[in-house]
PyMOL Python script that loads the backbone (N, CA, C, O; Angstrom):
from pymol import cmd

cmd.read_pdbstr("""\
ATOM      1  N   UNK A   1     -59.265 -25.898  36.757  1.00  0.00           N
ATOM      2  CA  UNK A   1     -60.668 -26.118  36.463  1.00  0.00           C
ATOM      3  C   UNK A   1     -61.402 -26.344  37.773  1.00  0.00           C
ATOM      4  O   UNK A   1     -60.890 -27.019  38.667  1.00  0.00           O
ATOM      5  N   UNK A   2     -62.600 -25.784  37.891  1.00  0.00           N
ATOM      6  CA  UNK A   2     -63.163 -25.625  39.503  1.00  0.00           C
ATOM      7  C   UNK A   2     -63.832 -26.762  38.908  1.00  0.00           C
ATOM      8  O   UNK A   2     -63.871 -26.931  37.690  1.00  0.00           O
ATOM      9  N   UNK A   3     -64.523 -27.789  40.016  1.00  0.00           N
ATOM     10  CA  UNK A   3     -65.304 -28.762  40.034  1.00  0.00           C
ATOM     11  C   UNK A   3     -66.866 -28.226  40.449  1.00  0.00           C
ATOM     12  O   UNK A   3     -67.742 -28.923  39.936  1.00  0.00           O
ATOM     13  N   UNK A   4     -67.233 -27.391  41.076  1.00  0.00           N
ATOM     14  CA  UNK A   4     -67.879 -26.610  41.634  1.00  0.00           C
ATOM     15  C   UNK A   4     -69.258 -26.634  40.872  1.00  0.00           C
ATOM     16  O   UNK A   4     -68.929 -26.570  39.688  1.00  0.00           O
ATOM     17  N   UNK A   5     -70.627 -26.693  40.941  1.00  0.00           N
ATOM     18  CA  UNK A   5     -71.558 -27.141  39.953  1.00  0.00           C
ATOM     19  C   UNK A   5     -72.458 -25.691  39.833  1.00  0.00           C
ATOM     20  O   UNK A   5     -72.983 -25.220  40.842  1.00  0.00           O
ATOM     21  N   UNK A   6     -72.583 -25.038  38.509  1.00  0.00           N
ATOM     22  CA  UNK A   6     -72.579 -23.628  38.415  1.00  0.00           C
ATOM     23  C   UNK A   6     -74.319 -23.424  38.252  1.00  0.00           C
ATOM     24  O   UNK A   6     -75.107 -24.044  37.537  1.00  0.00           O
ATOM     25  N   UNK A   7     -74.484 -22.630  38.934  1.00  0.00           N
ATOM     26  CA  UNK A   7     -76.313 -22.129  38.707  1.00  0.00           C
ATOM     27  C   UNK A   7     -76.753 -21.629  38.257  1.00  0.00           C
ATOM     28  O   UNK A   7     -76.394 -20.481  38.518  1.00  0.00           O
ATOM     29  N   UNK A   8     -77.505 -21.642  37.547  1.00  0.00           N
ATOM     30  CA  UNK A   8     -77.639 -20.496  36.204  1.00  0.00           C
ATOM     31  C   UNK A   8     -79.376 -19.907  36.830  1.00  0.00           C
ATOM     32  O   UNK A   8     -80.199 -20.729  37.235  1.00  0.00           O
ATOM     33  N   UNK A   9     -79.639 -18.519  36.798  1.00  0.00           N
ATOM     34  CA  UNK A   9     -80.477 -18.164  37.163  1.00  0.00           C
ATOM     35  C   UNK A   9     -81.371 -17.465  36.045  1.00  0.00           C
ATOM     36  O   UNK A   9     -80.757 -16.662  35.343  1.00  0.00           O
ATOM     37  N   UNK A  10     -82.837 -17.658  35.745  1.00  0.00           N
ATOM     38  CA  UNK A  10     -83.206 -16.912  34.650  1.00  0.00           C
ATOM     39  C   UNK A  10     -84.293 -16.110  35.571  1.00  0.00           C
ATOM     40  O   UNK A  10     -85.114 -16.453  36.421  1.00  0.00           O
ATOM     41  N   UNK A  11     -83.753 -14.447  34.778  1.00  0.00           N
ATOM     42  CA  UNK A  11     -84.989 -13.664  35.935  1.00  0.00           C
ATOM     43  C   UNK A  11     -86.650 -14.196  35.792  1.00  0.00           C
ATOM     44  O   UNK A  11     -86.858 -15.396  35.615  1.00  0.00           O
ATOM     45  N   UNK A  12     -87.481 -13.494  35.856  1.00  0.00           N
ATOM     46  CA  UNK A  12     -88.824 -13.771  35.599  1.00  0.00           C
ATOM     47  C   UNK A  12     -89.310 -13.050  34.145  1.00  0.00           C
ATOM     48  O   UNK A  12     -89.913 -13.742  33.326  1.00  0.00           O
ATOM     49  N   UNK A  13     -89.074 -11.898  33.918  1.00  0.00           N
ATOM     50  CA  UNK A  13     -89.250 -11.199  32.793  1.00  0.00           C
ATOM     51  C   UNK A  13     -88.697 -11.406  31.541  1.00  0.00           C
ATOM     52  O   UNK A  13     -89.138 -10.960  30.482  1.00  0.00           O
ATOM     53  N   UNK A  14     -87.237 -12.437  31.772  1.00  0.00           N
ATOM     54  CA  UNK A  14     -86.778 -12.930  30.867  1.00  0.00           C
ATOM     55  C   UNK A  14     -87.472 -14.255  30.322  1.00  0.00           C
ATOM     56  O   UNK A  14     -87.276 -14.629  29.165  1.00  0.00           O
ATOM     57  N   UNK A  15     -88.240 -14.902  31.151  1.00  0.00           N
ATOM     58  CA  UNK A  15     -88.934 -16.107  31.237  1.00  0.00           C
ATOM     59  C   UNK A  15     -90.059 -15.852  30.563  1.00  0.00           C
ATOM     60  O   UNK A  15     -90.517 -16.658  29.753  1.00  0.00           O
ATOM     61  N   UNK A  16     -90.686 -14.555  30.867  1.00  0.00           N
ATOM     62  CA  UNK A  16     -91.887 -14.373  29.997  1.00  0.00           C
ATOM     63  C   UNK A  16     -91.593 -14.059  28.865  1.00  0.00           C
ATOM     64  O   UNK A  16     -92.303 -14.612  28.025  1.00  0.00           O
ATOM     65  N   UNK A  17     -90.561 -13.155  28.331  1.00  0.00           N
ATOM     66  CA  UNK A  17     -90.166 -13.545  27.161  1.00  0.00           C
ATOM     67  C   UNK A  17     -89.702 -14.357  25.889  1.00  0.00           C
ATOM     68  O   UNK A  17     -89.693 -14.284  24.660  1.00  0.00           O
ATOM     69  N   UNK A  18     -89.245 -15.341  27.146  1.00  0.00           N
ATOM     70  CA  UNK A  18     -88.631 -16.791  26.530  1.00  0.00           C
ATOM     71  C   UNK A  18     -89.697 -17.728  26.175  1.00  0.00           C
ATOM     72  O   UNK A  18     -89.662 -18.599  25.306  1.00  0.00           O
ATOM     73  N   UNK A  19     -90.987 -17.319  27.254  1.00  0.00           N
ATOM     74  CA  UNK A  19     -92.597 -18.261  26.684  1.00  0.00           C
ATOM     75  C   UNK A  19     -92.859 -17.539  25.192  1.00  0.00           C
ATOM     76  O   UNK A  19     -93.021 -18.124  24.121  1.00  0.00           O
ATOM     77  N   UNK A  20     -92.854 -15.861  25.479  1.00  0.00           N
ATOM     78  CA  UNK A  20     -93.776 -15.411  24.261  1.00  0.00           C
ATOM     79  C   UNK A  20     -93.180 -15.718  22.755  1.00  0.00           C
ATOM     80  O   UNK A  20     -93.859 -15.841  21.736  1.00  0.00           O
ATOM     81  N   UNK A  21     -91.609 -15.822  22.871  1.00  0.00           N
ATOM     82  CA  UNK A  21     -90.833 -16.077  21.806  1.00  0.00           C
ATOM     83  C   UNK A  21     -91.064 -17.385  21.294  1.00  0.00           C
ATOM     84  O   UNK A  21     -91.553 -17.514  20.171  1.00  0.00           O
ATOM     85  N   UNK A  22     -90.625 -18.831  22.326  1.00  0.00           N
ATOM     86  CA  UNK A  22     -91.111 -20.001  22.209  1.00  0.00           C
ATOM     87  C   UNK A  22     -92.200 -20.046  21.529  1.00  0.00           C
ATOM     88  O   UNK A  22     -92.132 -20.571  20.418  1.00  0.00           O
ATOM     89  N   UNK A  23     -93.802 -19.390  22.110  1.00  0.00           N
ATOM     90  CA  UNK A  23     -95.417 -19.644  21.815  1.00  0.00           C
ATOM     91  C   UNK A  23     -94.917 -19.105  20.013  1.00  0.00           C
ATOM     92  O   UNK A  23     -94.914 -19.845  19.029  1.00  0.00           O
ATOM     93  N   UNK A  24     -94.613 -17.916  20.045  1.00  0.00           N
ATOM     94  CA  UNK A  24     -94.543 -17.206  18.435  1.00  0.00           C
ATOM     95  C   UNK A  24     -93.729 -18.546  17.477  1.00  0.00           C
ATOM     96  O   UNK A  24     -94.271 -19.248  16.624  1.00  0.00           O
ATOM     97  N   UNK A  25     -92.602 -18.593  17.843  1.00  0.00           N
ATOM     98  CA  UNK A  25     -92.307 -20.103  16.660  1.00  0.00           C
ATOM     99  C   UNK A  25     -92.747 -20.893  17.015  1.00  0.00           C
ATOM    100  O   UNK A  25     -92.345 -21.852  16.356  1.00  0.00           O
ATOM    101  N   UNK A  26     -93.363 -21.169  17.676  1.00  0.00           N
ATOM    102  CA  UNK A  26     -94.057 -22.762  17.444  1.00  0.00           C
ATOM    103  C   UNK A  26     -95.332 -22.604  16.911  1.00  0.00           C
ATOM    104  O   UNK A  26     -95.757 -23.631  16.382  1.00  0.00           O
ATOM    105  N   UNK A  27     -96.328 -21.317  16.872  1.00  0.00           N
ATOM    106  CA  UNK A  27     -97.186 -20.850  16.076  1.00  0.00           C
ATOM    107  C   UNK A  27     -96.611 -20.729  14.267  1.00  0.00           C
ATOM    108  O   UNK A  27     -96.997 -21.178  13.187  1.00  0.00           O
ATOM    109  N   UNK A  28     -95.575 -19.918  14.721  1.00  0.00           N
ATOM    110  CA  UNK A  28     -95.219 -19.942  12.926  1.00  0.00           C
ATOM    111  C   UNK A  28     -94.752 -21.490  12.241  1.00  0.00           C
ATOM    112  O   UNK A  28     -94.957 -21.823  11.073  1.00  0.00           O
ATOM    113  N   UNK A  29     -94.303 -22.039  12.944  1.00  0.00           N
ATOM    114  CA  UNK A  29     -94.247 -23.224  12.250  1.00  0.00           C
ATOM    115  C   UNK A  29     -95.410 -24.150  11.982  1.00  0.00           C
ATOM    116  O   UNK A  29     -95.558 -24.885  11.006  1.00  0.00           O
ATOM    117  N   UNK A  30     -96.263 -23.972  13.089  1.00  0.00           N
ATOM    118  CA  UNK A  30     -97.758 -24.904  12.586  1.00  0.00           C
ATOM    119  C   UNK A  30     -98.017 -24.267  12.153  1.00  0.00           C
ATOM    120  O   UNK A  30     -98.696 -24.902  11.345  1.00  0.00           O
ATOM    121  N   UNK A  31     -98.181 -22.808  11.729  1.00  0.00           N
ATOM    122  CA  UNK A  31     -98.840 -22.437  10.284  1.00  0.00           C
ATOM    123  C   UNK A  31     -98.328 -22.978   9.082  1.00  0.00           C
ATOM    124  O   UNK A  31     -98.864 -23.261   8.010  1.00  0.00           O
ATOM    125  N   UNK A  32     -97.159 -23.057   9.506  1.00  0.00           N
ATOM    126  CA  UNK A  32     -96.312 -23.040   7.640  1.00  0.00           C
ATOM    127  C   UNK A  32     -96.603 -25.029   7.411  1.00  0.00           C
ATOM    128  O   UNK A  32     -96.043 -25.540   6.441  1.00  0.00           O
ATOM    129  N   UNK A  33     -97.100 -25.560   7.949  1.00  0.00           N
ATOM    130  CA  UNK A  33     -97.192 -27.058   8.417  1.00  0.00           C
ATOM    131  C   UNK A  33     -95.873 -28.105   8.711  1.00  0.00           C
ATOM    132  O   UNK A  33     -95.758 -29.245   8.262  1.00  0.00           O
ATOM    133  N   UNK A  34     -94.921 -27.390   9.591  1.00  0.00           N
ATOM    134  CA  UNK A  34     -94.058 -28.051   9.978  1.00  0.00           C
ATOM    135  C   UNK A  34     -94.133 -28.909  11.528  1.00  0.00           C
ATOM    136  O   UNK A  34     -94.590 -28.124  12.358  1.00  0.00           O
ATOM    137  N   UNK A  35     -93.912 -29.883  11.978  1.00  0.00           N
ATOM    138  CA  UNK A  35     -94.320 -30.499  13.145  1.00  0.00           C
ATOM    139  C   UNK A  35     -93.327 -29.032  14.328  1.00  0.00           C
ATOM    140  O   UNK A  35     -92.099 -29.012  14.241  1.00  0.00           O
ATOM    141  N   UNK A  36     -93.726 -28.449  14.868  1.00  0.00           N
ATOM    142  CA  UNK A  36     -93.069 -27.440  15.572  1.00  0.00           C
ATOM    143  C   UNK A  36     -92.582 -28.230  16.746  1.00  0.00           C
ATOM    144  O   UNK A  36     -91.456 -27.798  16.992  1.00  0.00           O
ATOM    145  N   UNK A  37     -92.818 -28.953  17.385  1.00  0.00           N
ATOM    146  CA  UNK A  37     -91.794 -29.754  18.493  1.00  0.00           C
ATOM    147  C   UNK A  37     -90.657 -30.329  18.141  1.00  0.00           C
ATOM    148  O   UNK A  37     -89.534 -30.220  18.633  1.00  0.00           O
ATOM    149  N   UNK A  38     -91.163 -31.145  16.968  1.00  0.00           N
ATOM    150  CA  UNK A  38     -89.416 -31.664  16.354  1.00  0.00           C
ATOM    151  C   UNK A  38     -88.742 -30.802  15.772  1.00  0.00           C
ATOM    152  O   UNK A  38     -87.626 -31.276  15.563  1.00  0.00           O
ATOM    153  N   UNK A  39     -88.845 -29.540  15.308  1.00  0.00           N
ATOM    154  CA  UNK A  39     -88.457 -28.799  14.598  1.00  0.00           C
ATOM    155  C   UNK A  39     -87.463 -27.660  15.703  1.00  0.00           C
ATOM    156  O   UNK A  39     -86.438 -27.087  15.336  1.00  0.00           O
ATOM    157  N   UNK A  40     -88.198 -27.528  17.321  1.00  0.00           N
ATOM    158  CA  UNK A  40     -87.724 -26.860  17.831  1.00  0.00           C
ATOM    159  C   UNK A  40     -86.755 -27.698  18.524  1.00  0.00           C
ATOM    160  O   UNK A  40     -85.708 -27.056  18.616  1.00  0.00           O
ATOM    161  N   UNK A  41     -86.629 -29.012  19.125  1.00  0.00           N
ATOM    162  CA  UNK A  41     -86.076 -29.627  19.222  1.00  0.00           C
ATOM    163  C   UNK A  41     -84.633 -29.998  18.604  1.00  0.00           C
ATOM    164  O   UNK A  41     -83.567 -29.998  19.219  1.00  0.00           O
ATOM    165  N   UNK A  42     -84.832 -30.296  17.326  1.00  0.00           N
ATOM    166  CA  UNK A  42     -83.467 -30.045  16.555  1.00  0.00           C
ATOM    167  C   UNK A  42     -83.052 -28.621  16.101  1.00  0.00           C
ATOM    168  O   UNK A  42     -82.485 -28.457  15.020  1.00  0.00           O
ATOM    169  N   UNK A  43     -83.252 -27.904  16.683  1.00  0.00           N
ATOM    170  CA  UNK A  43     -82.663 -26.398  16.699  1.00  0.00           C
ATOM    171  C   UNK A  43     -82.372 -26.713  17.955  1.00  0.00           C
ATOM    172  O   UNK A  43     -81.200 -27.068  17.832  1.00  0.00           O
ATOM    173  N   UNK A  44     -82.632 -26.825  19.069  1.00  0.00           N
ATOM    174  CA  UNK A  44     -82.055 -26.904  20.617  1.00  0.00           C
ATOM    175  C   UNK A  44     -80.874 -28.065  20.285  1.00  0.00           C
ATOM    176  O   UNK A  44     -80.059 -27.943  21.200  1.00  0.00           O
ATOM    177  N   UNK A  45     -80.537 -28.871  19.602  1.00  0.00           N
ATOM    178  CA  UNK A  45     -80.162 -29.976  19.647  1.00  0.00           C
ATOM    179  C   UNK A  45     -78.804 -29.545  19.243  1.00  0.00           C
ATOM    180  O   UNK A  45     -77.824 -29.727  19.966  1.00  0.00           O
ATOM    181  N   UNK A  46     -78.722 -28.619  17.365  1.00  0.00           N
ATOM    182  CA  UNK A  46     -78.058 -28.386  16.798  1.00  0.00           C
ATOM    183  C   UNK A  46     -77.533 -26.863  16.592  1.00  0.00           C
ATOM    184  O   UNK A  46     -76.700 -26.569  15.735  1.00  0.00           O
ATOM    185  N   UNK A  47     -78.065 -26.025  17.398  1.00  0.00           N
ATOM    186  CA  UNK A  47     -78.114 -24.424  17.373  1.00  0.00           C
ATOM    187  C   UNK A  47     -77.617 -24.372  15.476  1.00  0.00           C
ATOM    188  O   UNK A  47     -76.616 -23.830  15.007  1.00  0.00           O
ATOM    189  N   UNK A  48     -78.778 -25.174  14.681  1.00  0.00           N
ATOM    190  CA  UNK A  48     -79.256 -24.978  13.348  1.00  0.00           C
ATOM    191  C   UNK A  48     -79.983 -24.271  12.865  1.00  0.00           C
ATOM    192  O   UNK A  48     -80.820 -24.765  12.110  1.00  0.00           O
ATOM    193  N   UNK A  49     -79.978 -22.882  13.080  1.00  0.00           N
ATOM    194  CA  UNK A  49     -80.822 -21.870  12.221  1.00  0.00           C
ATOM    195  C   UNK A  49     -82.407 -22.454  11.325  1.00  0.00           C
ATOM    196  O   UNK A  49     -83.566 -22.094  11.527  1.00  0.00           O
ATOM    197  N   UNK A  50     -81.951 -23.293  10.484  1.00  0.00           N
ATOM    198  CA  UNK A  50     -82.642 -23.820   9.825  1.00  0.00           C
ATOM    199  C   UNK A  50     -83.519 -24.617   9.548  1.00  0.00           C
ATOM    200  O   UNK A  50     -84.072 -24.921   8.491  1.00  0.00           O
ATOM    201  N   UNK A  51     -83.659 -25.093  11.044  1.00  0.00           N
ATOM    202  CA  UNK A  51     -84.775 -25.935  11.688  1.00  0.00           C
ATOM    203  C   UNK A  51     -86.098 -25.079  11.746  1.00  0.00           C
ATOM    204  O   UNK A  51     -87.220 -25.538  11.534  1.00  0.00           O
ATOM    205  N   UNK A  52     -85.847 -23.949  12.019  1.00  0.00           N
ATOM    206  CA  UNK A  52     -86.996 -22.488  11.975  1.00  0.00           C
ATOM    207  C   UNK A  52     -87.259 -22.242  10.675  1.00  0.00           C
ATOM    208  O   UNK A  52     -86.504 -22.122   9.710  1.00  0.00           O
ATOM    209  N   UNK A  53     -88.178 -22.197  10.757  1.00  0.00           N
ATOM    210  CA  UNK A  53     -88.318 -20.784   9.498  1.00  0.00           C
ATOM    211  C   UNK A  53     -88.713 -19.950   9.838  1.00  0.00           C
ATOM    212  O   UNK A  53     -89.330 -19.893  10.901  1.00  0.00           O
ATOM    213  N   UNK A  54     -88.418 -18.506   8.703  1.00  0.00           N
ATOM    214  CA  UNK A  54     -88.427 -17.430   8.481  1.00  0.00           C
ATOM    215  C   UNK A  54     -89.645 -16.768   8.585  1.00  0.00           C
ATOM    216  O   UNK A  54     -89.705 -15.545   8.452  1.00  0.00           O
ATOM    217  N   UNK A  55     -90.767 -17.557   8.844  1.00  0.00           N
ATOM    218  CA  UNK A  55     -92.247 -16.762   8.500  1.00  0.00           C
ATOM    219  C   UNK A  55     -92.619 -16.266   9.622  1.00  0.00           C
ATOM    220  O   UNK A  55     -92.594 -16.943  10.650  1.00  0.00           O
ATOM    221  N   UNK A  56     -93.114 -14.717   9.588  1.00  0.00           N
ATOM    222  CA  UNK A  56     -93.381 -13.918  11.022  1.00  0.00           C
ATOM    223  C   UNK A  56     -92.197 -13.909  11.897  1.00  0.00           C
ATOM    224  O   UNK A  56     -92.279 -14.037  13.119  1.00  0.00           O
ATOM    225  N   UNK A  57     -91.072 -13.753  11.239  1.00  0.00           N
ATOM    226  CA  UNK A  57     -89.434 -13.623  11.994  1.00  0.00           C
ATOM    227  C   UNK A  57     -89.245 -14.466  13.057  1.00  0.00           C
ATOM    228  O   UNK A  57     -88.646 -14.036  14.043  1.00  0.00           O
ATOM    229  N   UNK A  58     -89.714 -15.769  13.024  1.00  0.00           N
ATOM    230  CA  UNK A  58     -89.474 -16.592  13.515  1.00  0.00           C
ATOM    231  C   UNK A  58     -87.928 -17.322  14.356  1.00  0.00           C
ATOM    232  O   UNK A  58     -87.570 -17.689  15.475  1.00  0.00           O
ATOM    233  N   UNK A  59     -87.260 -17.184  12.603  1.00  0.00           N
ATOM    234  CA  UNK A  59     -86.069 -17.872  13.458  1.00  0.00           C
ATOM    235  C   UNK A  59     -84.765 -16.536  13.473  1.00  0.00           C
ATOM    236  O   UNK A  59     -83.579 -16.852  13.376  1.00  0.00           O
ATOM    237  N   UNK A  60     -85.094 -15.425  13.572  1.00  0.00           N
ATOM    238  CA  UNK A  60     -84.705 -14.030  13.828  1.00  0.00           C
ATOM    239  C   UNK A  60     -84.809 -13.779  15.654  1.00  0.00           C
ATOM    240  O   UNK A  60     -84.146 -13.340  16.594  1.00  0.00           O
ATOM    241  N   UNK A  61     -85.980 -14.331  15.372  1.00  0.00           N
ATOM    242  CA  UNK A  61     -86.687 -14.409  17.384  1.00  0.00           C
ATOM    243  C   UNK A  61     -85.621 -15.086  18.564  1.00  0.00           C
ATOM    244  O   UNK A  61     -84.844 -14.615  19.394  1.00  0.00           O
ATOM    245  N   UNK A  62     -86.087 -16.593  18.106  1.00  0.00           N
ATOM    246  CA  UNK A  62     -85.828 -17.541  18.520  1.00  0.00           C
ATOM    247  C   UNK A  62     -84.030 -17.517  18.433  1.00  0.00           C
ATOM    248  O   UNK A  62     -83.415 -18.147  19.294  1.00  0.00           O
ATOM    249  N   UNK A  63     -83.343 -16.836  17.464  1.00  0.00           N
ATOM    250  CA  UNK A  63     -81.533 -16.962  18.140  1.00  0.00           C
ATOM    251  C   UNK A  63     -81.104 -15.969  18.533  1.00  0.00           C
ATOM    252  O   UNK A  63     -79.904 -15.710  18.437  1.00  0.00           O
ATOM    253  N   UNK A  64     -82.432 -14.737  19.363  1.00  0.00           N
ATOM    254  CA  UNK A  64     -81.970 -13.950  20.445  1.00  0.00           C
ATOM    255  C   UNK A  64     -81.899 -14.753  21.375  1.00  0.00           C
ATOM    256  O   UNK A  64     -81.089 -14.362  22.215  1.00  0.00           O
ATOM    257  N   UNK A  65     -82.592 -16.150  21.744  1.00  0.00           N
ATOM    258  CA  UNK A  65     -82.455 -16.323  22.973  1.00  0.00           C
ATOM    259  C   UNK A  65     -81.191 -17.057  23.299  1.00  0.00           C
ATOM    260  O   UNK A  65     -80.625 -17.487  22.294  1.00  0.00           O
ATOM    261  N   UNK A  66     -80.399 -17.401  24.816  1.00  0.00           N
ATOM    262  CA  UNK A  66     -79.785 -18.126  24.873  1.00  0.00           C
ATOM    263  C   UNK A  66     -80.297 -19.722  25.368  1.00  0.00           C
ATOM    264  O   UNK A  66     -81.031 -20.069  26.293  1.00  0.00           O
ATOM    265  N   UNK A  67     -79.493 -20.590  24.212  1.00  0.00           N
ATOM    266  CA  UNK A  67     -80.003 -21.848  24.520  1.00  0.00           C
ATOM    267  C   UNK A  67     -79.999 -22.473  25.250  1.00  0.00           C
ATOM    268  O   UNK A  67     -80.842 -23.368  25.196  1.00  0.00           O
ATOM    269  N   UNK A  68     -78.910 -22.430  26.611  1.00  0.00           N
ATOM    270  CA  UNK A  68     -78.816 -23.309  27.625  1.00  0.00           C
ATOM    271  C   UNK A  68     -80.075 -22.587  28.528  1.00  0.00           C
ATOM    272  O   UNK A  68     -80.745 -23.423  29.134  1.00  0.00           O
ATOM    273  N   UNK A  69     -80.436 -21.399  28.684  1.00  0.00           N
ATOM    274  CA  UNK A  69     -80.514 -21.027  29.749  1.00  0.00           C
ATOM    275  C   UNK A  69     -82.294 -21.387  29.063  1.00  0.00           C
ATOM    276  O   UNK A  69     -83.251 -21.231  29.822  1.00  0.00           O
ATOM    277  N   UNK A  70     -82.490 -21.816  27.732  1.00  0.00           N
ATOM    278  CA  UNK A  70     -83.650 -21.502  27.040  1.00  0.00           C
ATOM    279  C   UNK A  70     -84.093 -23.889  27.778  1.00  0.00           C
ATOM    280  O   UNK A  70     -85.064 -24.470  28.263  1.00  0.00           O
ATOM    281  N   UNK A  71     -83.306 -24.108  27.553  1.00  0.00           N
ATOM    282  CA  UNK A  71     -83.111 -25.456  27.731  1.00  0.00           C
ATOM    283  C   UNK A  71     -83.331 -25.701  29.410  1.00  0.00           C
ATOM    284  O   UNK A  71     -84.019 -26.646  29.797  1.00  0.00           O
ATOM    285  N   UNK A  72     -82.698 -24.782  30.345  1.00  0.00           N
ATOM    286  CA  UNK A  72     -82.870 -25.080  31.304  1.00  0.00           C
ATOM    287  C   UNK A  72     -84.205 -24.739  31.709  1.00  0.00           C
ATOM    288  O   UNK A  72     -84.848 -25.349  32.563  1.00  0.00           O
ATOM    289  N   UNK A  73     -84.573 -23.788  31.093  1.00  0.00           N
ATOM    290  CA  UNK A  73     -85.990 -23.534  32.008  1.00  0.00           C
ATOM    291  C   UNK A  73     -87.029 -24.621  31.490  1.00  0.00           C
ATOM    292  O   UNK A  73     -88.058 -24.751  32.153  1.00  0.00           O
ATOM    293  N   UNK A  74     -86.878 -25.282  30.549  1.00  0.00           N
ATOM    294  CA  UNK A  74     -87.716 -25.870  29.750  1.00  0.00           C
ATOM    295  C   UNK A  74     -87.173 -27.571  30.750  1.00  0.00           C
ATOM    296  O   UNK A  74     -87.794 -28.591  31.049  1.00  0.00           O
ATOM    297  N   UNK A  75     -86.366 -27.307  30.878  1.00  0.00           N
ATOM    298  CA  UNK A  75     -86.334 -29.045  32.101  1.00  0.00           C
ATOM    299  C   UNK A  75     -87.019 -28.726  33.371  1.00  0.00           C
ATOM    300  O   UNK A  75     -87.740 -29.589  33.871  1.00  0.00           O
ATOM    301  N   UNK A  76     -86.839 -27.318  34.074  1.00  0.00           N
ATOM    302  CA  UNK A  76     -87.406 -26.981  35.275  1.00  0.00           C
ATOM    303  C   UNK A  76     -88.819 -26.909  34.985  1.00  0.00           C
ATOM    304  O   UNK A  76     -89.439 -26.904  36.048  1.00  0.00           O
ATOM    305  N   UNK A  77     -89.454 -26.861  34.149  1.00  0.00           N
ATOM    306  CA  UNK A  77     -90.822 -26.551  34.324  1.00  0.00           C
ATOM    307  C   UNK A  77     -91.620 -28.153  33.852  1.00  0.00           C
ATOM    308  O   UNK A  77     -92.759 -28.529  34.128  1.00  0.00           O
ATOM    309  N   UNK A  78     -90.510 -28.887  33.035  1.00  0.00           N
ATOM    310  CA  UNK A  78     -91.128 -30.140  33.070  1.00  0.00           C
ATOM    311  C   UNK A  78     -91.042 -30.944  34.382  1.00  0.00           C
ATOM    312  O   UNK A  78     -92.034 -31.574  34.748  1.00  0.00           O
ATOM    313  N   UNK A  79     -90.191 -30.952  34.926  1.00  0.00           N
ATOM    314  CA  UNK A  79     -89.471 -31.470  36.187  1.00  0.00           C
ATOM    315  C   UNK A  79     -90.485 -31.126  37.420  1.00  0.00           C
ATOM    316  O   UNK A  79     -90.890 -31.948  38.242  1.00  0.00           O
ATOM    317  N   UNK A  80     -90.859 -29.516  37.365  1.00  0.00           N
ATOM    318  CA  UNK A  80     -91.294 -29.137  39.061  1.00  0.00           C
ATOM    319  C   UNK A  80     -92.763 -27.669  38.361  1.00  0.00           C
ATOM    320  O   UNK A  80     -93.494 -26.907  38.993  1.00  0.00           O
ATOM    321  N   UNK A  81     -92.602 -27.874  37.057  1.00  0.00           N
ATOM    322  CA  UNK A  81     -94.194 -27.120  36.573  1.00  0.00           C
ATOM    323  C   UNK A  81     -94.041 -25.503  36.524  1.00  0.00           C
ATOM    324  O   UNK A  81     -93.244 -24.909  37.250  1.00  0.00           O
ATOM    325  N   UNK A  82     -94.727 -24.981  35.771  1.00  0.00           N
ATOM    326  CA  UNK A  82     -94.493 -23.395  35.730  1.00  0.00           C
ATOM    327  C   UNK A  82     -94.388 -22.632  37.113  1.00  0.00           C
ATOM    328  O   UNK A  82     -95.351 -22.565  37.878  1.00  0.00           O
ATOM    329  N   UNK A  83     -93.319 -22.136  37.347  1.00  0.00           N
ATOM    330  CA  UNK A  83     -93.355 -21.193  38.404  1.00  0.00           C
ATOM    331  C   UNK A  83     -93.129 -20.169  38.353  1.00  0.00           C
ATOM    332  O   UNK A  83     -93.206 -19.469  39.363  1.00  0.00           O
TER     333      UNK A  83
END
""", "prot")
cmd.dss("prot")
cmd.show_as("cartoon", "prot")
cmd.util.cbc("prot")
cmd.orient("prot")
């Protein structure tokens, strides 16, 4: 087992995708009147399908992405702001 601390890089185009996907469920869920932060939250938490819903292919979207790398960008931009 390497000890070695691994870097995970997300391109830029993947990033804009990962906003437009993010912006789309968290839109479909405040439509449908679900609190969309806690909702996306325990889907990041639990890779639970079912935290999403289905309206405007919402949670179809949202488990193309990958979660760590969906998680990491989402600490880097709280941490040091959209770049």
């Amino acid at each position: 087992m390497t000890e070695n601390t691994i870097k995970f890089t997300v391109p830029s185009d993947d990033k804009e995708n990962m906003r437009f996907i993010l912006r789309t469920v968290f839109d479909a869920l405040n439509e449908k009147g679900y609190n969309p932060i806690n909702q996306i939250v325990g889907y990041l938490l639990t890779e639970d399908p079912t935290y999403i819903t289905n309206y405007n292919n919402a949670r179809s979207m949202i488990c193309k992405l990958d979660r760590d790398e969906l998680m990491q960008e989402l600490v880097n931009c709280y941490l040091f702001g959209s770049k």
